[in-house]
C-alpha positions in Angstrom: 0.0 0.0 0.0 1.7 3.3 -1.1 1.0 6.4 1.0 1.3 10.3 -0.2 3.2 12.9 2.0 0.2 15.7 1.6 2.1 18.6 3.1 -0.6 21.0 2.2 -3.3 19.4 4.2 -1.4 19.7 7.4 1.0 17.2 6.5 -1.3 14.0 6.6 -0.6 10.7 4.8 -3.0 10.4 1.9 -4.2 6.8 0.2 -5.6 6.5 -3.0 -9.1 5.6 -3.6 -8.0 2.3 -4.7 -5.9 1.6 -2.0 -8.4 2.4 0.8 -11.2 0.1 -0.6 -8.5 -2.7 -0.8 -7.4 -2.3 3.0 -10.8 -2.1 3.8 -11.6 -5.3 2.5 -8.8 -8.0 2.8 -11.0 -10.5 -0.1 -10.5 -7.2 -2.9 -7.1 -8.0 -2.8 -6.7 -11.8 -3.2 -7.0 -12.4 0.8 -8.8 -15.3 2.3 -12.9 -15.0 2.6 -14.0 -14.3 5.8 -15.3 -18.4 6.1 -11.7 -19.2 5.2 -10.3 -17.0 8.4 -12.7 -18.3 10.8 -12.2 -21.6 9.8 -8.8 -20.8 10.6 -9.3 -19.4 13.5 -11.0 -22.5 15.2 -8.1 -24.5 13.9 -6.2 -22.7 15.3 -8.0 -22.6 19.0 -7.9 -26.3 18.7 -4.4 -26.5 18.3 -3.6 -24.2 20.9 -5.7 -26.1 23.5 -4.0 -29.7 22.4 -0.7 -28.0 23.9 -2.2 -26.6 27.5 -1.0 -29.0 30.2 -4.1 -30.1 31.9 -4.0 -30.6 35.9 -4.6 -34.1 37.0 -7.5 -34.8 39.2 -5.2 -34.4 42.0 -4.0 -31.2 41.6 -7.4 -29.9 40.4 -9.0 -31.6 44.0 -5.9 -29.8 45.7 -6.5 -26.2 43.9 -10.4 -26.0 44.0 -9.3 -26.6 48.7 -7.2 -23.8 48.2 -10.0 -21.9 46.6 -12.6 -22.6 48.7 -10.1 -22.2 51.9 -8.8 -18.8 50.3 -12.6 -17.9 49.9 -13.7 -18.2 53.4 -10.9 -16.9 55.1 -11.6 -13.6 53.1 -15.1 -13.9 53.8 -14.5 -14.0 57.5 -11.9 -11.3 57.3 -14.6 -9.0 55.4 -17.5 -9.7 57.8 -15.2 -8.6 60.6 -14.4 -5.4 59.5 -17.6 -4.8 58.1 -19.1 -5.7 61.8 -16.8 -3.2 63.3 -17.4 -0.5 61.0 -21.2 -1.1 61.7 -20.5 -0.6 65.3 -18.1 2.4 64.9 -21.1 4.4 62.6 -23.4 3.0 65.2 -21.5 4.2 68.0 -20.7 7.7 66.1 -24.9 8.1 65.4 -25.7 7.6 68.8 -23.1 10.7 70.2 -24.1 12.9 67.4 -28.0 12.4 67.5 
């Protein structure tokens, strides 16, 4: 794709009419059809997920307890501080009102 230096038109890079359409549609210029890159896509997906390294039941068992674990323990952090900022706005209502 060839570009013009247009100095006069506060020196912007200007495409030909021709040249436009063609980048704006990859098939104009002897690309692949859309079905073509979409079938390539999912080829592509499939490949990508025959190389991922699945956990064994083991280590998936082991990571879902660290989850769940993980989970609670911020659940009971959370609950504690919201409890005491309840109590803290409690306590501030009841001096001001």
């Amino acid at each position: 794709m060839s570009a013009v230096w247009d100095g006069a038109r506060g020196g912007r890079l200007q495409q030909g009419v021709g040249e436009m359409a063609t980048a704006a549609n990859p098939s104009a210029k002897g690309g692949p059809r859309w079905t073509e890159r979409v079938g390539r896509f999912f080829r592509d997906v499939r490949a990508e997920f025959r190389k991922v390294v699945w956990p064994t039941r083991k280590e998936l068992t082991v990571y879902t307890g660290v989850v769940i674990v993980m989970t609670l323990i911020v659940a009971v952090i959370l609950g504690v501080v919201d409890f005491g900022l309840q109590a803290l706005v409690s306590a501030l209502a009841a001096i001001g009102g």
